[in-house]
Every structure is written in structure tokens, then in C-alpha cells.
N, C-alpha and C positions, 0 to 999 in steps of 0.2 A: 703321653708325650708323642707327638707323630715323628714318625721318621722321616731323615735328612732326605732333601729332594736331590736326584743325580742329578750332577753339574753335565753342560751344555758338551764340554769334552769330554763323557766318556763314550757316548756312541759313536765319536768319531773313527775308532777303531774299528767296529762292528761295517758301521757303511763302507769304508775305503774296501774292507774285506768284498763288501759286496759286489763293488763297481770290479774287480780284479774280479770278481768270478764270471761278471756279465762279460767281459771281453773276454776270455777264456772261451766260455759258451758260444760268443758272437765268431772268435776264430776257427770254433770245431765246427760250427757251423759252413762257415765259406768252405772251408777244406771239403764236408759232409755233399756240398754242394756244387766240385766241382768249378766255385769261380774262379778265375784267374786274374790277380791283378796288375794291373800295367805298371811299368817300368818307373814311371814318374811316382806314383803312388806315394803320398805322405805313409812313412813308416809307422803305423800305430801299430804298440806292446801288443805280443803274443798273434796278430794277422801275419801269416806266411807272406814271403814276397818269390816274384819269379825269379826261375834259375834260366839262363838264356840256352837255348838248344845247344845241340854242338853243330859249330861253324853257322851260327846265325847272321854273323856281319857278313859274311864272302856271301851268305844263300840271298840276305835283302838286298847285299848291292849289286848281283846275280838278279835278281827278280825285278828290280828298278828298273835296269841296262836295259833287259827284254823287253820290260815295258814301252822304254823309249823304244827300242828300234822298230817292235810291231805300229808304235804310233808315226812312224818315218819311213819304214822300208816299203818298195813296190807292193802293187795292190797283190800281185799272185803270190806275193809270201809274208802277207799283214795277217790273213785267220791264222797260218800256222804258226807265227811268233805268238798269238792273241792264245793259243791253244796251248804255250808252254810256259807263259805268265802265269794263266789259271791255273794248270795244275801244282807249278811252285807256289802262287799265291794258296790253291786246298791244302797241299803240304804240309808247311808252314802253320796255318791255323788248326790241324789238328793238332800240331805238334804245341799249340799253345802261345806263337807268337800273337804280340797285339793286334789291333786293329793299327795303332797310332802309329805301328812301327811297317805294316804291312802297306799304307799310303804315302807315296812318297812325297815329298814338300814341294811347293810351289818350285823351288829352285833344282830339281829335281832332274829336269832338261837343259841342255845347255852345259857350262859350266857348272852346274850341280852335280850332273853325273859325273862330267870328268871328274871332278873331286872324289867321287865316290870310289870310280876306278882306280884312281892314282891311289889311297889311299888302303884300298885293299887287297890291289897288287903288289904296294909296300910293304906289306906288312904278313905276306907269304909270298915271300920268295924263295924259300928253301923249300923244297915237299919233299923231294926223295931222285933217288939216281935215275926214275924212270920218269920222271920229267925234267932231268937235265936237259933235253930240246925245248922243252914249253916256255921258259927263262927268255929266249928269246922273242916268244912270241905275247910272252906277259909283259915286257915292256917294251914290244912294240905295240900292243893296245892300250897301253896309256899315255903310249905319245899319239896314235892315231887317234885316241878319244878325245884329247885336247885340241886337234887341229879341225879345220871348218874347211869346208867345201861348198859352192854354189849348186853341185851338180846332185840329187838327191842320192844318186846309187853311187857314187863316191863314198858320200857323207854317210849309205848304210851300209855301205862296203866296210866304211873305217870301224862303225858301232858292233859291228858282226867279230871284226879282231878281238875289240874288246871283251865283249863276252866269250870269246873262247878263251882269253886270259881269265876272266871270273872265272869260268868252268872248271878249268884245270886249279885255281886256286882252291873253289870250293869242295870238290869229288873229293879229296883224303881226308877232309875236313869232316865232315858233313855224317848223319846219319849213314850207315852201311844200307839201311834198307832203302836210303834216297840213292846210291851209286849206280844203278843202272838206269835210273832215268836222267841223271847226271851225265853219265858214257855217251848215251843214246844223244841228249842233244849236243854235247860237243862234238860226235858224226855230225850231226844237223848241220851246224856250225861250221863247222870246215867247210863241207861242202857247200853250203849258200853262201862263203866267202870268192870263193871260186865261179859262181852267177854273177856274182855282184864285181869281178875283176878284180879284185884284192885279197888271192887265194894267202893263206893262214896254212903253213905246213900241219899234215897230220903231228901228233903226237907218238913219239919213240913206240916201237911193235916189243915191247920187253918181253921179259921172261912170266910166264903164268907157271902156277902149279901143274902137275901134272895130266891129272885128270883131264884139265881146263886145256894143254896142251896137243893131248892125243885129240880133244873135240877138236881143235881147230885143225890140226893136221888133217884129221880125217875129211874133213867140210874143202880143205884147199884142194888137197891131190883128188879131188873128185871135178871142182873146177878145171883142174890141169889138166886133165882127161878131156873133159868136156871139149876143151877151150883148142887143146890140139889137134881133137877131129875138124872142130869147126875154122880152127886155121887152114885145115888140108882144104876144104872145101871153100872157101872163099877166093878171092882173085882180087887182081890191083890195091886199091889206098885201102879196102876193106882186110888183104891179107897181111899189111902192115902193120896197121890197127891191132887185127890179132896176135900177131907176132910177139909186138909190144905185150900184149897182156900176159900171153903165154909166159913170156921170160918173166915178169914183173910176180907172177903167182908162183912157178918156179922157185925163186928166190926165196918168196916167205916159204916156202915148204920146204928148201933147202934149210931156213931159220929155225924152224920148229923142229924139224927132225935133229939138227944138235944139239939143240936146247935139250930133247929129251932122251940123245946121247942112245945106250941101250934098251931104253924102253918105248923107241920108236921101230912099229910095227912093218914088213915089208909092203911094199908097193901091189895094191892089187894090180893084175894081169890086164884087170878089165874092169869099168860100169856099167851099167846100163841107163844108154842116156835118157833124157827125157824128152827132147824132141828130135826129131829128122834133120839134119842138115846136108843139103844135098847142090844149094848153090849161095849166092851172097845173102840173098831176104832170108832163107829157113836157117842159114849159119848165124847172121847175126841176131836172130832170137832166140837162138840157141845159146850165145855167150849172152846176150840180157837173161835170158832166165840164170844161168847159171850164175854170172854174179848178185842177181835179186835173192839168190838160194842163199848162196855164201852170205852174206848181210846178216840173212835170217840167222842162219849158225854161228855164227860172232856173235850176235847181239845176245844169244840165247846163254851163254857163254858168262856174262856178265853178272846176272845173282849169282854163279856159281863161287865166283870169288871177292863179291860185294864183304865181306867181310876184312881183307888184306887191302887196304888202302895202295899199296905199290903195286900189287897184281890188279884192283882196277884201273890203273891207267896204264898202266901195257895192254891190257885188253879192251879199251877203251881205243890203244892207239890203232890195235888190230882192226877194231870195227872202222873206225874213221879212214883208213886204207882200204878194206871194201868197199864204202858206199860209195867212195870218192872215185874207185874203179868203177860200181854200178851206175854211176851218175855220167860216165864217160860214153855210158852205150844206152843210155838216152832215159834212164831211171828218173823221175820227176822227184822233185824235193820231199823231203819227207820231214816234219818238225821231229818224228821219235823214230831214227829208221830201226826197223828192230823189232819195234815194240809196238807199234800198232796196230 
């Protein structure tokens, strides 16, 4: 007698088995491999799907802004906006964002951005006590991102605000290891608001750790030294000028030294300068170098406390208050002061 032939369902079991092993396989695979799939991505069983950075919406509508204003703003400061797009854009795709999400839409300029803006400035507006000043100026770059101008450094003057609101929205947000080139270009940013006639207040000089506090002390009171020889030695609108700065660096060094209460050290006697000042031309390259110095020491300042989102943007504000001095004694724009 031969034996009963298996019916049509019983391998049914056996193959489904299979097909759930094949995707299984086909998922340790992509993972094995490193692919990353896009956002839209139909969800198929057991294929991972992307987890979006931290502060990825503030960093693309940030990377967009920039885009449009390097494609609007004057010719002498279109490579340097073109030079902080890329490196947001290499950022970004290390970190795994897509492609789809890295090009912006046709609607993109114009009211596209403004949308972007208004949108992202809504929706951080609280960050912390040391951007209690930025509040202001995050919505006033989405009112100036919405209005239109005939005259082009207007109209890149207004996109410049804007992005120092994305700035300050994105930097607490955002990878800690991205905060100093975050800092860096909102210095950028204030100051080519201020080229372009539509200066953008620094942001708050808040409180740093300590460490972070004594560097900058030390970096100021060396300016202030610098800054009062080259006062004595200067004459007319030049010893004005000085004047002004002297008191203005004063100040912050009067700021830091409370801030750090008893653990701010006593006033050296003396530095030793680095150039000669001995009439108007050798005095006032003497206060350009010294504020180009100070920039460098603030900015340096910046991984140190890239980790505490409220201590980057007090020290953030700190830099953006140097350049904005260095840029007064005839310091040329810099897309990353600081850090180039």
C-alpha cells in the first residue's frame, strides 16, 4: 500500500518560516553594512529605521537659511557663507542625516524659508536663562525673514538676523561636539549683521565654569593692559576710539572677576607687549592685534565647555563681543572666527 501523499498545506509552515528568516538575514545585513535608510522609507518587519540626530530640524533649517543667504549675500561674503553650509552640510551626513533631507525644496527661498524660520523659532523659544536676550532677537529674525526688501544688503542684512536666531536656537540643542562651530559662526553672524547695517545684539556674556572663567579673565586683563598703553600713546578721534575700548574690556574683566568671586587671581603688575606703540599707526596695530589675540582665546574657550548647553552660549556671547570689538579696528569677516 503506498503512503498518503502530504497535502499542499503542510509546507506552508516550513516556507513562511523561511521567508522570516530571509528578512532577518536581509536586516543584519543593512545594519552589517552600515546603510542608513531615509525617513520616508516603507517600514518592512525587522529593517531598522533612522532615529533623527539631536536638534536635526533647528541644524537643517540652520543649513537651508545659510544656504539661501550665501546664494543672496554680497560677493565678498558669498565663499564664506558657501564654506559654512558645507561644513553643516559634512556634519550632518556623517552624523547620518539623508540626502532628501539635506536638499532643500524647490520652495526653499522665498517664503519657504521664511516658513522654515518662523517655524523653528516657534518652537524653541525657551533655551535657558542665558539666552534670555536671544528671545529678542529670535523673533525679530522671523519677522525680518518674512519681510522683502528691493535693496540686496537689506534683504541679506534681514537673512543674517535670521540665522543668528537659528543659531542660538540650534547650539543647546544640537550635538555638544557641534557647539563650537555653532558659537563660532554666531560671532560670524553678529558681526556680518553689523557690514550688512542691520546689527543683531551680541548674545548675554553669562556665567562659564570656572576653569573657562579664569581663561577668559586672563586673555581680557592682558588686552586691558595692552589696550591702556596704546590709549596713552594715541592722540585725537584715535584716543577716543581707544578709550572707548579700554572701558568696554574693563567692564567684562570687572564681570568675570565677580563671577569668580575668590578664585579670581590678582592683577598682574605688567605684560609684556607684543608690539611697540609709540604713535597713532604702531598704537592702533597694537589694539588690532590685541583684540585678533582675545577672539583667539574666547573661541579656544569653547570645546572647553561644549558639553553644558547654558555655558555654551555665555561663552558663545563672550566670543561674539570680541570679534564684534576686533571687527571695529578693522579685523576682516571671518565665517569661523576662532577656529580657522
Amino acid at each position: 500500500m503506498s503512503s498518503p501523499r502530504p497535502s499542499a498545506d503542510a509546507g506552508r509552515p516550513r516556507r513562511a518560516a523561511l521567508r522570516g528568516g530571509l528578512l532577518a538575514g536581509a536586516g543584519l545585513a543593512l545594519s552589517a553594512c552600515g546603510i542608513r535608510l531615509e525617513d520616508d522609507a516603507p517600514k518592512v518587519p525587522l529593517v531598522p529605521t533612522r532615529t533623527p540626530i539631536p536638534g536635526e530640524a533647528e541644524l537643517l533649517a540652520l543649513l537651508h537659511a545659510v544656504s539661501a543667504l550665501a546664494a543672496s549675500a554680497p560677493a565678498a561674503y558669498a565663499a564664506g557663507l558657501g564654506r559654512q553650509a558645507a561644513v553643516l552640510d559634512s556634519a550632518l551626513r556623517e552624523r547620518g542625516v539623508p540626502q532628501s533631507s539635506l536638499s532643500p525644496s524647490p520652495s526653499a527661498s522665498g517664503s519657504g524659508a521664511t516658513s522654515s524660520v518662523s517655524t523653528t523659532v516657534s518652537s524653541t523659544t525657551a533655551v535657558s536663562g542665558a539666552t534670555s536676550s536671544a528671545s529678542s532677537t529670535v523673533s525679530g529674525a522671523t519677522s525680518s525673514a518674512s519681510s522683502t526688501s528691493s535693496a540686496s544688503s537689506t534683504s541679506s542684512a534681514s537673512s543674517t538676523r535670521a540665522v543668528v536666531g537659528l543659531l542660538l536656537a540650534a547650539l543647546p540643542v544640537a550635538d555638544a561636539a557641534l557647539r563650537p562651530v555653532l558659537g563660532s559662526m554666531t560671532a560670524s553672524h553678529v558681526r556680518l549683521s553689523t557690514l550688512l547695517d542691520d546689527a543683531v545684539p551680541a548674545p548675554a556674556r553669562g556665567s562659564v565654569p570656572e576653569a573657562a572663567g579664569l581663561a577668559l579673565l586672563a586673555a581680557t586683563r592682558e588686552a586691558v593692559y595692552g589696550t591702556e598703553v596704546a590709549a596713552a600713546r594715541s592722540t585725537d578721534a584715535q584716543r577716543t576710539k581707544a578709550i572707548a575700548a579700554l572701558e568696554r574690556l574693563r567692564g567684562w574683566a570687572t564681570t568675570l572677576e565677580e563671577d569668580l568671586g575668590a578664585d579670581a587671581p590678582p592683577m598682574p603688575t605688567a605684560y609684556a607687549l607684543p608690539l611697540d606703540a609709540t604713535d597713532n599707526a604702531t598704537a592702533k596695530r597694537l589694539i588690532a592685534h590685541l583684540t585678533r589675540s582675545l577672539v583667539q582665546s574666547y573661541a579656544a574657550v569653547l570645546p572647553t565647555v561644549s558639553g553644558d548647553a547654558e555655558a555654551a552660549l555665555a561663552a558663545t556671547g563672550w566670543l561674539s563681543s570680541a570679534v564684534t570689538l576686533d571687527g571695529s579696528w578693522g579685523a576682516t569677516w571671518d565665517p569661523f572666527p576662532g577656529l580657522s
